[in-house]
N, CA, C and O atoms as CSV, one atom per row, in Angstrom:
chain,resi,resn,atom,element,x,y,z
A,1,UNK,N,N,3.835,22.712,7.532
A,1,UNK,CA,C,3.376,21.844,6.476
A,1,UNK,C,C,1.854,21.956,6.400
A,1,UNK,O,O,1.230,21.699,7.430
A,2,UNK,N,N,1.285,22.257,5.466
A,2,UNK,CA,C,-0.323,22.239,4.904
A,2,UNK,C,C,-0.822,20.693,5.292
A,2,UNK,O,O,-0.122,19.681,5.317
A,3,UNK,N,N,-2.197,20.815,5.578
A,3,UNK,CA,C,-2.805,19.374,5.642
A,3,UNK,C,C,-2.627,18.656,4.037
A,3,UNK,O,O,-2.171,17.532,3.823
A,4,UNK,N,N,-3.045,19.487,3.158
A,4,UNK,CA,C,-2.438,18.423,1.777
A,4,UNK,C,C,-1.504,17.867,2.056
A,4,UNK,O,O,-1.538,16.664,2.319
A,5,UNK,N,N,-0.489,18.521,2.080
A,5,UNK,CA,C,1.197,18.337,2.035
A,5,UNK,C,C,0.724,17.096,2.652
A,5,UNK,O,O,0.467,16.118,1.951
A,6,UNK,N,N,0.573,17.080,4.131
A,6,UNK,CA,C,0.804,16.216,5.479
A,6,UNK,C,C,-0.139,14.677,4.651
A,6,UNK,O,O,0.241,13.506,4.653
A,7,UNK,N,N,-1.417,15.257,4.023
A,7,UNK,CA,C,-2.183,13.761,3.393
A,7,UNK,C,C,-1.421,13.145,1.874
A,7,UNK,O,O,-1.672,12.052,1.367
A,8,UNK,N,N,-0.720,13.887,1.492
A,8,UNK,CA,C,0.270,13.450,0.265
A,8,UNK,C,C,0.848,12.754,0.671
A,8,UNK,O,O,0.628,11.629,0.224
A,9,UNK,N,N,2.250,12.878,2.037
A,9,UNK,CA,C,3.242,11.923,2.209
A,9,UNK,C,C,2.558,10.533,3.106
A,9,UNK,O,O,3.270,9.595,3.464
A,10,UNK,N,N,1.055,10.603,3.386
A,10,UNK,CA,C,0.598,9.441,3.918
A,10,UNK,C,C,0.373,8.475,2.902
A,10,UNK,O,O,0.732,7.298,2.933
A,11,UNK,N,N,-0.577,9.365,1.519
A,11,UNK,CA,C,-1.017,8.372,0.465
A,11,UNK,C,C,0.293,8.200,0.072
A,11,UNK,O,O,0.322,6.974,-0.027
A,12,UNK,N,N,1.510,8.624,-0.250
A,12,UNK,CA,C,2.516,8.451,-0.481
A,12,UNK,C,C,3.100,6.989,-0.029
A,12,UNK,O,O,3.498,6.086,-0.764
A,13,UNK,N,N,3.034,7.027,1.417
A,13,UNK,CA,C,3.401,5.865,2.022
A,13,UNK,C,C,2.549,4.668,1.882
A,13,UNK,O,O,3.025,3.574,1.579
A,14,UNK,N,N,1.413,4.849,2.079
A,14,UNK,CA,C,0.639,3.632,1.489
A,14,UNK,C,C,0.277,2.966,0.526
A,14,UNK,O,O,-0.547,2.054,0.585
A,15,UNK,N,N,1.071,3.491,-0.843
A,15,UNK,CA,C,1.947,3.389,-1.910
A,15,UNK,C,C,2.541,2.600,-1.874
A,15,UNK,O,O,2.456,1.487,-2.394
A,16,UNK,N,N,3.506,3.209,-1.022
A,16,UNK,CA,C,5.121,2.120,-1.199
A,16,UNK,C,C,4.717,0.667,-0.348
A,16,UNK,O,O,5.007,-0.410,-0.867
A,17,UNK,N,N,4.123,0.709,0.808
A,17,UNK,CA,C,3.781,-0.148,1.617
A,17,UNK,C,C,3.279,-1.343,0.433
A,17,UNK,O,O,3.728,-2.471,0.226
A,18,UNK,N,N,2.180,-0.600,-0.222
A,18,UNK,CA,C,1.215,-1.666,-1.640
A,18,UNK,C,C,2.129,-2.256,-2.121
A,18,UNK,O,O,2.193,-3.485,-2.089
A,19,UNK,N,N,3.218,-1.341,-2.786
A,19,UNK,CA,C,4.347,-2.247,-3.452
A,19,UNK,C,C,4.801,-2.838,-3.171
A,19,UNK,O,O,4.942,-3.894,-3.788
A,20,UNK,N,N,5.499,-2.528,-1.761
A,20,UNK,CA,C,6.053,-3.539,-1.179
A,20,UNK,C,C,5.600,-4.848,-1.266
A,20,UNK,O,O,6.055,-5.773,-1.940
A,21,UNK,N,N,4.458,-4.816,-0.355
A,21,UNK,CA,C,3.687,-5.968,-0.195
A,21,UNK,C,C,3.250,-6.550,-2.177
A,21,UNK,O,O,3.126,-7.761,-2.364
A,22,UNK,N,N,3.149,-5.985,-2.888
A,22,UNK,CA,C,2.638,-6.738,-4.179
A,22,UNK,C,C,4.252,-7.256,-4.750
A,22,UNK,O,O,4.256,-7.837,-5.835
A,23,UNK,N,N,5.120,-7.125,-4.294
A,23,UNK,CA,C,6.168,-7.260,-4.816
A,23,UNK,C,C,6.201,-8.479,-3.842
A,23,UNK,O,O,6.197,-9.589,-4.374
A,24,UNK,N,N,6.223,-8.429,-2.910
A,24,UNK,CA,C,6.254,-10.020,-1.692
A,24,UNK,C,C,5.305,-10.980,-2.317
A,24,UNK,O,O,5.477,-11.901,-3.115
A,25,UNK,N,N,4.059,-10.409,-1.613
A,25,UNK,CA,C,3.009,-11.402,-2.438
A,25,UNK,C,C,2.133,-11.645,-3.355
A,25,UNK,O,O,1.038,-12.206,-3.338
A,26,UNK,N,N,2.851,-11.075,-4.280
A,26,UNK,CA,C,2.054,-11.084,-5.900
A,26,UNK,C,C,1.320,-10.116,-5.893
A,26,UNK,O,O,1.179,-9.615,-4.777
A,27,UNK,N,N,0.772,-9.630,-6.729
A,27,UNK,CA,C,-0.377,-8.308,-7.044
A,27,UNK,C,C,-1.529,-8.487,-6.498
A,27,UNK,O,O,-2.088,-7.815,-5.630
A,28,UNK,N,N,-2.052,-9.935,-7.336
A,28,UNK,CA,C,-3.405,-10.782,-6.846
A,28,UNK,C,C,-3.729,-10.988,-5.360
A,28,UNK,O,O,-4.852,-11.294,-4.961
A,29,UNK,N,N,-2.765,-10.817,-4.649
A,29,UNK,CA,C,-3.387,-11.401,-3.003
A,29,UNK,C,C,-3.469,-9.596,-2.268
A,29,UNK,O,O,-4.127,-9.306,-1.270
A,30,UNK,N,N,-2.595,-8.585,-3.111
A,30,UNK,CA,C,-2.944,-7.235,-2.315
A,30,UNK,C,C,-3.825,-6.560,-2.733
A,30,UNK,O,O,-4.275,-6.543,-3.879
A,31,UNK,N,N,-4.211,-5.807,-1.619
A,31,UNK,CA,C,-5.719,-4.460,-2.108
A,31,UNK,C,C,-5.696,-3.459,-0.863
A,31,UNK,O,O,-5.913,-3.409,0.348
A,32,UNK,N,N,-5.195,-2.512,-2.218
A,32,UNK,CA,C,-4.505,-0.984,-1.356
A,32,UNK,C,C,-6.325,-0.631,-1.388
A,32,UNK,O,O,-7.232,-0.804,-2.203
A,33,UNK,N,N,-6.192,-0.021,0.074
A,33,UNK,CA,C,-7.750,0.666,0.639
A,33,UNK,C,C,-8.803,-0.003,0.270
A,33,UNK,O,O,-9.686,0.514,-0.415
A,34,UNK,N,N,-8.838,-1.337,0.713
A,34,UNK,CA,C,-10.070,-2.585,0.189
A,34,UNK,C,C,-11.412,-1.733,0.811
A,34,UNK,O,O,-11.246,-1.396,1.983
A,35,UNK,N,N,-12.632,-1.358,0.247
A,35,UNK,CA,C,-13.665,-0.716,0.676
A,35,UNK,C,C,-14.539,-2.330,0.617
A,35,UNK,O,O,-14.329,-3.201,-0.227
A,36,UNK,N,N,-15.651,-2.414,1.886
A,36,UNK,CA,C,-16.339,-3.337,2.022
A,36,UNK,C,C,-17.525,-2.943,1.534
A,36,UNK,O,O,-18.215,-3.599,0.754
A,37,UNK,N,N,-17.842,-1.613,2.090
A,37,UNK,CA,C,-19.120,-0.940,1.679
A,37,UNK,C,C,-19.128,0.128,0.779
A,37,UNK,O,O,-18.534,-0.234,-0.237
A,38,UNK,N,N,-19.483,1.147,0.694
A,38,UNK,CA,C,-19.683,2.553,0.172
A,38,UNK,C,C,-19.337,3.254,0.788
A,38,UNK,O,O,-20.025,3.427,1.794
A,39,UNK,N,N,-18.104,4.105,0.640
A,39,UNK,CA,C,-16.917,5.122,1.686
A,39,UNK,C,C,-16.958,4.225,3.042
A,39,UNK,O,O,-17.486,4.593,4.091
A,40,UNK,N,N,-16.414,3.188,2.867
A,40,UNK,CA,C,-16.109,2.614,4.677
A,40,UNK,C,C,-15.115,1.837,3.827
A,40,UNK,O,O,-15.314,0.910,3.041
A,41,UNK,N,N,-13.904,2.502,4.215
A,41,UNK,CA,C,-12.584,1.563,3.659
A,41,UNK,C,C,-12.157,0.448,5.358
A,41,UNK,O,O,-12.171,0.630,6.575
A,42,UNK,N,N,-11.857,-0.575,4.473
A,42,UNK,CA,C,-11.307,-1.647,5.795
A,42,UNK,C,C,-9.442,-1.303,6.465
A,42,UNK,O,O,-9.090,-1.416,7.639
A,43,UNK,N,N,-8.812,-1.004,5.619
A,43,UNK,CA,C,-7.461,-0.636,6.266
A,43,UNK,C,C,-7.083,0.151,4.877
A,43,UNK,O,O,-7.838,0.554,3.992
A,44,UNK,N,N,-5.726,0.228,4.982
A,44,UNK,CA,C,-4.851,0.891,4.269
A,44,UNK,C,C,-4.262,-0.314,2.969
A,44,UNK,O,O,-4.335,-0.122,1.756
A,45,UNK,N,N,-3.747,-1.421,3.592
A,45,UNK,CA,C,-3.503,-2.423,2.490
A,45,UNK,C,C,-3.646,-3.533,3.427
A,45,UNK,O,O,-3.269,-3.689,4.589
A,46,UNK,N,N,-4.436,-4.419,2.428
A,46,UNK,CA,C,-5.143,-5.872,2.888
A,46,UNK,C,C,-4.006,-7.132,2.196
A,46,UNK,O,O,-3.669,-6.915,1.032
A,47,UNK,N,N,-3.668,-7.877,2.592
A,47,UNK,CA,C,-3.032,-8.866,1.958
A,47,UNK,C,C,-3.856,-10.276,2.300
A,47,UNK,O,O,-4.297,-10.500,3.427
A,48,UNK,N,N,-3.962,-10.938,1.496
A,48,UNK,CA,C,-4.755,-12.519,1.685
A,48,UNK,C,C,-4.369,-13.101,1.046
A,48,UNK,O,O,-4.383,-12.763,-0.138
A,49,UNK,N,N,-3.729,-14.456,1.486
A,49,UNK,CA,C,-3.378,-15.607,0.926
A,49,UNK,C,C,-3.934,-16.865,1.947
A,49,UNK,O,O,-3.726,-17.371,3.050
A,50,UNK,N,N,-4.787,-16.976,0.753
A,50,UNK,CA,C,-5.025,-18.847,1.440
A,50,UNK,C,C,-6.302,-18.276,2.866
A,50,UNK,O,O,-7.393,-17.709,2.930
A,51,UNK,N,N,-5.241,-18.899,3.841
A,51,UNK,CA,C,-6.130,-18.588,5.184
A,51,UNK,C,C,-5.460,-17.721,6.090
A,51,UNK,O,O,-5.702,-17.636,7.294
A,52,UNK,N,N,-4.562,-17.048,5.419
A,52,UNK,CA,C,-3.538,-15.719,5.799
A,52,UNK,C,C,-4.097,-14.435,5.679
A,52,UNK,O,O,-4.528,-14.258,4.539
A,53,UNK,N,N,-4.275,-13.329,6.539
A,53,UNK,CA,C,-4.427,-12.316,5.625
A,53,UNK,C,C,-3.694,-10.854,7.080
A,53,UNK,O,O,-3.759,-10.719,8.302
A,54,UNK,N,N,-3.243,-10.299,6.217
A,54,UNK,CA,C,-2.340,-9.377,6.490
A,54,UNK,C,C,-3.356,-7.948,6.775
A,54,UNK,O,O,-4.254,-7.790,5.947
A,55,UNK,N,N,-3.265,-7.082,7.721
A,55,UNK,CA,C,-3.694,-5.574,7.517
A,55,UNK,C,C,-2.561,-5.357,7.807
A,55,UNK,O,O,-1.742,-6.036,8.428
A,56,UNK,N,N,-2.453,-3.475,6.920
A,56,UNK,CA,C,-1.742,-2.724,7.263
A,56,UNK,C,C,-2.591,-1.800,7.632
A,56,UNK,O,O,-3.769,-1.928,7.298
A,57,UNK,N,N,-2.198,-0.755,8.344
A,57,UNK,CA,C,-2.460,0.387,8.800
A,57,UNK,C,C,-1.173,1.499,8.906
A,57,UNK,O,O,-0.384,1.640,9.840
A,58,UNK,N,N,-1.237,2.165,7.741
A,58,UNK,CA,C,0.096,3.112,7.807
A,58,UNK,C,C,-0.487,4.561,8.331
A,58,UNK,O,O,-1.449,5.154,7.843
A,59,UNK,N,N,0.304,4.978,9.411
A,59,UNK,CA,C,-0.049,6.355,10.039
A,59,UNK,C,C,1.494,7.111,9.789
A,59,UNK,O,O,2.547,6.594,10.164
A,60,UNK,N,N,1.388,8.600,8.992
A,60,UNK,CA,C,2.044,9.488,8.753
A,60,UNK,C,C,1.696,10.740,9.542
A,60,UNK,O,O,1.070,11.740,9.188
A,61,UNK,N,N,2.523,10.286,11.234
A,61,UNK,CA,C,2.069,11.460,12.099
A,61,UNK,C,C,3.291,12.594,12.281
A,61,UNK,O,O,4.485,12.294,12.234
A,62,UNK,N,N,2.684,14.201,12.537
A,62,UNK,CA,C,3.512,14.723,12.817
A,62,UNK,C,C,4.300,14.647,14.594
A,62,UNK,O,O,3.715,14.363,15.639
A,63,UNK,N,N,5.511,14.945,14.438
A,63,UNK,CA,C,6.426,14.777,15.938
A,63,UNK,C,C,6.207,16.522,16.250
A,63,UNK,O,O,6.162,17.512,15.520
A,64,UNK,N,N,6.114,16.316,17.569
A,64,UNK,CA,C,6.230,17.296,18.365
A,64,UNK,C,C,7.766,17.305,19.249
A,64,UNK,O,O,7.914,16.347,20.008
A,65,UNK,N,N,8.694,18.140,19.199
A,65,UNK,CA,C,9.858,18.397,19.825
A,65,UNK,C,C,10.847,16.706,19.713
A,65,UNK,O,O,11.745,16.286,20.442
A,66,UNK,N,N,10.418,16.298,18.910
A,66,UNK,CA,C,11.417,14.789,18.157
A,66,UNK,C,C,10.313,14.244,18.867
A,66,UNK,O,O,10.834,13.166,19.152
A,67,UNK,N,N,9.254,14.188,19.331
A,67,UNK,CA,C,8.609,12.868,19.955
A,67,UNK,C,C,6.943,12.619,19.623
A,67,UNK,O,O,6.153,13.563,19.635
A,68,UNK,N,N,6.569,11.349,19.353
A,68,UNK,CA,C,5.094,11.147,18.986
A,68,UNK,C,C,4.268,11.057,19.806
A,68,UNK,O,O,4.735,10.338,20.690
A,69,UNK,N,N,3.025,11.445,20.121
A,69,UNK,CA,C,2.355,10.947,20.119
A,69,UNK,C,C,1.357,9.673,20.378
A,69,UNK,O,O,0.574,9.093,19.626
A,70,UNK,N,N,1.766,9.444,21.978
A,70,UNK,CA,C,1.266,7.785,21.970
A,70,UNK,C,C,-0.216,7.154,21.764
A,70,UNK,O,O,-0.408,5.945,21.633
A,71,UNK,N,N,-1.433,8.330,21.750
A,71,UNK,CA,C,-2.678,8.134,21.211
A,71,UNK,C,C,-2.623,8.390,19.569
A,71,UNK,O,O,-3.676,8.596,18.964
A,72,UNK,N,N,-1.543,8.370,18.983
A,72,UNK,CA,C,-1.411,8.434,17.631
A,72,UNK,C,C,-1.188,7.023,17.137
A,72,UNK,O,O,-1.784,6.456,16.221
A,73,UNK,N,N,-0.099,6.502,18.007
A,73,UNK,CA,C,0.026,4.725,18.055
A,73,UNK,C,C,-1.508,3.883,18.263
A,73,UNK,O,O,-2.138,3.094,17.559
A,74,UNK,N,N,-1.725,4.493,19.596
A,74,UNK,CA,C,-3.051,3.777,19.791
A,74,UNK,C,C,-3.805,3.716,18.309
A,74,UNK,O,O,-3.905,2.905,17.389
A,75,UNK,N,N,-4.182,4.783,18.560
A,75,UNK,CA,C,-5.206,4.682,16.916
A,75,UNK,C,C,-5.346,4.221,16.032
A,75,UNK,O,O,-6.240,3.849,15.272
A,76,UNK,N,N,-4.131,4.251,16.158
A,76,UNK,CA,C,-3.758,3.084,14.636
A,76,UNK,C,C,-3.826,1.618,15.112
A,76,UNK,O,O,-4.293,0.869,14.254
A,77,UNK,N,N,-3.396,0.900,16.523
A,77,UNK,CA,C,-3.976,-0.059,16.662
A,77,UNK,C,C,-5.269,-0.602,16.818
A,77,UNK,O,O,-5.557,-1.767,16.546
A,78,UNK,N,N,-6.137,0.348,17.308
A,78,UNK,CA,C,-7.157,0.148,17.191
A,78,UNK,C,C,-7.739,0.314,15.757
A,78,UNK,O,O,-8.797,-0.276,15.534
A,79,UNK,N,N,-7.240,0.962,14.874
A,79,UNK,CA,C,-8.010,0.856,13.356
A,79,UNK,C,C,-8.117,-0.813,13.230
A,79,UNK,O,O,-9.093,-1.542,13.057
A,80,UNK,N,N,-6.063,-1.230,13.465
A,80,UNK,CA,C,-5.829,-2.702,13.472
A,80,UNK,C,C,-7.222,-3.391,13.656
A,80,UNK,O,O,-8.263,-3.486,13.006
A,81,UNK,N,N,-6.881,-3.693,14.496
A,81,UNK,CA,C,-8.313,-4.407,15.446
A,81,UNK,C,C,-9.797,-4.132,14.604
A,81,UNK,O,O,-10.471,-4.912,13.931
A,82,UNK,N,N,-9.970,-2.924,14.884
A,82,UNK,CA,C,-11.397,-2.987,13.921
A,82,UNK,C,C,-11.587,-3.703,12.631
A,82,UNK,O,O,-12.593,-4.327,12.293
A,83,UNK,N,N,-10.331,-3.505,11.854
A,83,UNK,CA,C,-10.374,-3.792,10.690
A,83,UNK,C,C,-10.794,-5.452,10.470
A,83,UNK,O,O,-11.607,-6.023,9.743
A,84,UNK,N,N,-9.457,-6.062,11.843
A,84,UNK,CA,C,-9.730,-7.674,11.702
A,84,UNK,C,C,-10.925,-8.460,12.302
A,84,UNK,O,O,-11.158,-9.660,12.150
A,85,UNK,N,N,-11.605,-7.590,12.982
A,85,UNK,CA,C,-13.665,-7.790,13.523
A,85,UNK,C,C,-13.748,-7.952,12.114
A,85,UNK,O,O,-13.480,-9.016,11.555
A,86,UNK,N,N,-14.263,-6.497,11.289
A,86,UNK,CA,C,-14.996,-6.566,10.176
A,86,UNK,C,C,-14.685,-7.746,9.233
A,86,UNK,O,O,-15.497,-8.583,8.839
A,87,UNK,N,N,-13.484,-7.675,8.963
A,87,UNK,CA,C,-12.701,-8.601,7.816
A,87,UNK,C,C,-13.634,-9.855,7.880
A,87,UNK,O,O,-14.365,-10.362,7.030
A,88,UNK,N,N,-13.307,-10.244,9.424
A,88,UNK,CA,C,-13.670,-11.813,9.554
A,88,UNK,C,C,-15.040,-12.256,9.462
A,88,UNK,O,O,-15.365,-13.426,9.261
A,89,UNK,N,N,-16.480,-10.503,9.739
A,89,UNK,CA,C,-17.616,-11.031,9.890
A,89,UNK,C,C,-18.365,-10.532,8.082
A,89,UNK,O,O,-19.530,-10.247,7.806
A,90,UNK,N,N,-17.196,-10.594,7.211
A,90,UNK,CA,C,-17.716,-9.845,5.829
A,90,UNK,C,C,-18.177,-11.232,5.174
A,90,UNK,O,O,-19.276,-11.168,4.624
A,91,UNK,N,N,-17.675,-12.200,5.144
A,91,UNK,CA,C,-18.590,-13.014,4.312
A,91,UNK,C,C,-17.608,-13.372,3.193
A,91,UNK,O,O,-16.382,-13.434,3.106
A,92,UNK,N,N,-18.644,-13.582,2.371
A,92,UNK,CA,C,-17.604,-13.231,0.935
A,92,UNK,C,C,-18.091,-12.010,0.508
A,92,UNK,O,O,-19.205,-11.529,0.716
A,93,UNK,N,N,-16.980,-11.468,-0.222
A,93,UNK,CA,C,-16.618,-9.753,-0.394
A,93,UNK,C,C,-15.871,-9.720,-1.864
A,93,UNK,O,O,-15.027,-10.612,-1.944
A,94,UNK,N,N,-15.977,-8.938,-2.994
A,94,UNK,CA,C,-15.430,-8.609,-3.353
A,94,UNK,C,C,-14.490,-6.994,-3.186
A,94,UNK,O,O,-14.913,-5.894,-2.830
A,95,UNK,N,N,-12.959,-7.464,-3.644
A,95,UNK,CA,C,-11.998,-6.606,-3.686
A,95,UNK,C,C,-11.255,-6.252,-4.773
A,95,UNK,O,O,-10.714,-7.026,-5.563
A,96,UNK,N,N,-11.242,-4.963,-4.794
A,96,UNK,CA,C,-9.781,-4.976,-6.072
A,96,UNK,C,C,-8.337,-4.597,-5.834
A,96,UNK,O,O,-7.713,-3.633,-5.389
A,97,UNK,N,N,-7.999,-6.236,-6.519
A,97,UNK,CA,C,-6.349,-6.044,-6.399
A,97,UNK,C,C,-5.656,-5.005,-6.655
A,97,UNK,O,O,-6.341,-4.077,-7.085
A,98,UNK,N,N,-4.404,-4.765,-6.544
A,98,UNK,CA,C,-2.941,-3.877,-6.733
A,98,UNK,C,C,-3.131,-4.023,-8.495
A,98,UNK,O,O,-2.337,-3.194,-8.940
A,99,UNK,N,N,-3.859,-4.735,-9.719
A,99,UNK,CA,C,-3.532,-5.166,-10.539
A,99,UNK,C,C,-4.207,-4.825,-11.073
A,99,UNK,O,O,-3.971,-4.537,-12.246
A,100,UNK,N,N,-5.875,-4.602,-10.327
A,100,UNK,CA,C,-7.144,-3.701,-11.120
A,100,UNK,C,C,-7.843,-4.489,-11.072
A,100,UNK,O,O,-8.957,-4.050,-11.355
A,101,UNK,N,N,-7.859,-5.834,-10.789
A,101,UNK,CA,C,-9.072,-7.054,-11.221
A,101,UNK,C,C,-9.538,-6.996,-9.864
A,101,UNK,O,O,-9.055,-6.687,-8.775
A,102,UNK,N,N,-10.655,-7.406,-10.307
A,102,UNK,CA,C,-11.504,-7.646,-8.720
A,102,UNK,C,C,-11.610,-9.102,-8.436
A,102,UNK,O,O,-11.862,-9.830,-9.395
A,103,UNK,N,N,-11.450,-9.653,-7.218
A,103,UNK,CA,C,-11.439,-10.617,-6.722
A,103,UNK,C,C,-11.857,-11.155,-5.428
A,103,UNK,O,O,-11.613,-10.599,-4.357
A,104,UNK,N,N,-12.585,-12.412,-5.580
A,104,UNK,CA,C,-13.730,-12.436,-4.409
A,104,UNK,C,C,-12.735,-13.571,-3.293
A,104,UNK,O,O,-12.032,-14.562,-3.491
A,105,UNK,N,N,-13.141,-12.796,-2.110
A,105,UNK,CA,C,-12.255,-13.566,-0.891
A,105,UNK,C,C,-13.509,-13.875,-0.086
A,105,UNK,O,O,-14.468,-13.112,0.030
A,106,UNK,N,N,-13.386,-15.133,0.479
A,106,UNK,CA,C,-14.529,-15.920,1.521
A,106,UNK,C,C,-13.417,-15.674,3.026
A,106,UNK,O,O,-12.446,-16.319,3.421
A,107,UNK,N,N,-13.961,-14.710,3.449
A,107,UNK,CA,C,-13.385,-14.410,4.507
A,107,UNK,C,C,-13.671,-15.674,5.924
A,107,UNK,O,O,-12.975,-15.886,6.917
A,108,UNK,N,N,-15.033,-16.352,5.454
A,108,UNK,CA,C,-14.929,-17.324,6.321
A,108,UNK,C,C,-13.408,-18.448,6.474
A,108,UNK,O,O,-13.079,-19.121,7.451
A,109,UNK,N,N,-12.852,-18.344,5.399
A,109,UNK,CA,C,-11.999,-19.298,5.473
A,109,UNK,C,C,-10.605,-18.595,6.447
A,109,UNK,O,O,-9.969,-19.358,7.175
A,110,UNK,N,N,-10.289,-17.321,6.377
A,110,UNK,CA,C,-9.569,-16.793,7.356
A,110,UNK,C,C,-8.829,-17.188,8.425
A,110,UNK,O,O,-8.934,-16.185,9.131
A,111,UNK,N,N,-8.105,-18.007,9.083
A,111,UNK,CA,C,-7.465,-18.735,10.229
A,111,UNK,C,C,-6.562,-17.542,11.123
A,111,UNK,O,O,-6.634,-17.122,12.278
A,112,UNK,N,N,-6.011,-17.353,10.382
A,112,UNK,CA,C,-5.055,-16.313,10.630
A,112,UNK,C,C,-5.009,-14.728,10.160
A,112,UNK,O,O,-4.783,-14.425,8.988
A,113,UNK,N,N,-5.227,-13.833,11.109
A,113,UNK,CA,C,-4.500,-12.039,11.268
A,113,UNK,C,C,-3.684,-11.663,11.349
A,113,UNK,O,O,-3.662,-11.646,12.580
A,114,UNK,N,N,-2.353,-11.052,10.940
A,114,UNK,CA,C,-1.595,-10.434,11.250
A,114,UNK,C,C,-1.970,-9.024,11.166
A,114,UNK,O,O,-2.871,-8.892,10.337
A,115,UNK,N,N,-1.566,-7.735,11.799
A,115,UNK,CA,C,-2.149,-6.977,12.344
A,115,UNK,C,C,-0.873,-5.888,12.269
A,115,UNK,O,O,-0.054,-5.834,13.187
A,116,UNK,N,N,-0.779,-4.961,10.995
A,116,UNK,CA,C,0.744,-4.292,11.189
A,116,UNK,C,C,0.155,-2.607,11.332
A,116,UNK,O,O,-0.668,-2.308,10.467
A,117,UNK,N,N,0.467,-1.641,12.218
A,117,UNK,CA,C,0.835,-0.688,11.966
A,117,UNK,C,C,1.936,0.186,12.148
A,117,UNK,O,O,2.672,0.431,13.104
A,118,UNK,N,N,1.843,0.644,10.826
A,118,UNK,CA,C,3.541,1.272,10.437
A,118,UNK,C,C,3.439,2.395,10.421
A,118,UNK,O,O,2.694,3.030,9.675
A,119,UNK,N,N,4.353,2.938,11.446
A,119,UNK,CA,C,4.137,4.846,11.874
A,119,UNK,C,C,5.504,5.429,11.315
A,119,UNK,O,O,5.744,6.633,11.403
């Protein structure tokens, strides 16, 4: 498989993941590849509601002889983790939803992380 190929079925997946999640929790609370800065994306898909907010981190790794990779897992938890540092010390931030509108989240209000990565 070509590295395209291999980065197609990732953006692929972090696709369906968006939908998923905009289909759960409305359009307005998701944001596939929320960027905080200029090329520094925060995860893969952000979900926020209220004082909720969801990362995903979807990793599309290749298997070696049927088996992964356990610094492939790591990695992706640790994106986890990084992501929910930054999230919490951003302030208020604007993002754009699954829907196209941009919308400003006060990350101070934040209580709660959930922390998913999906391999």
């Amino acid at each position: 498989m070509t590295e395209n190929a291999f980065n197609a079925k990732g953006d692929a997946a972090e696709q369906l993941i968006a939908a998923l999640c905009k289909d759960a929790f409305f359009e307005d609370f998701c944001f596939m590849n929320p960027y905080y800065a200029k090329g520094k994306e925060l995860c893969d898909v952000l979900v926020v509601l209220g004082e909720v907010a969801i990362i995903w981190q979807i990793k599309n790794i290749k298997l070696k002889d049927g088996m992964f990779n356990a610094s492939d897992v790591n990695k992706a938890i640790k994106q986890c983790r990084g992501a929910r540092r930054k999230l919490l010390q951003l302030g208020t931030v604007d993002f754009t939803n699954t829907s196209g509108k941009t919308k400003t989240i006060d990350t101070t209000k934040i209580q709660e992380v959930f922390m998913i990565a999906a391999i």
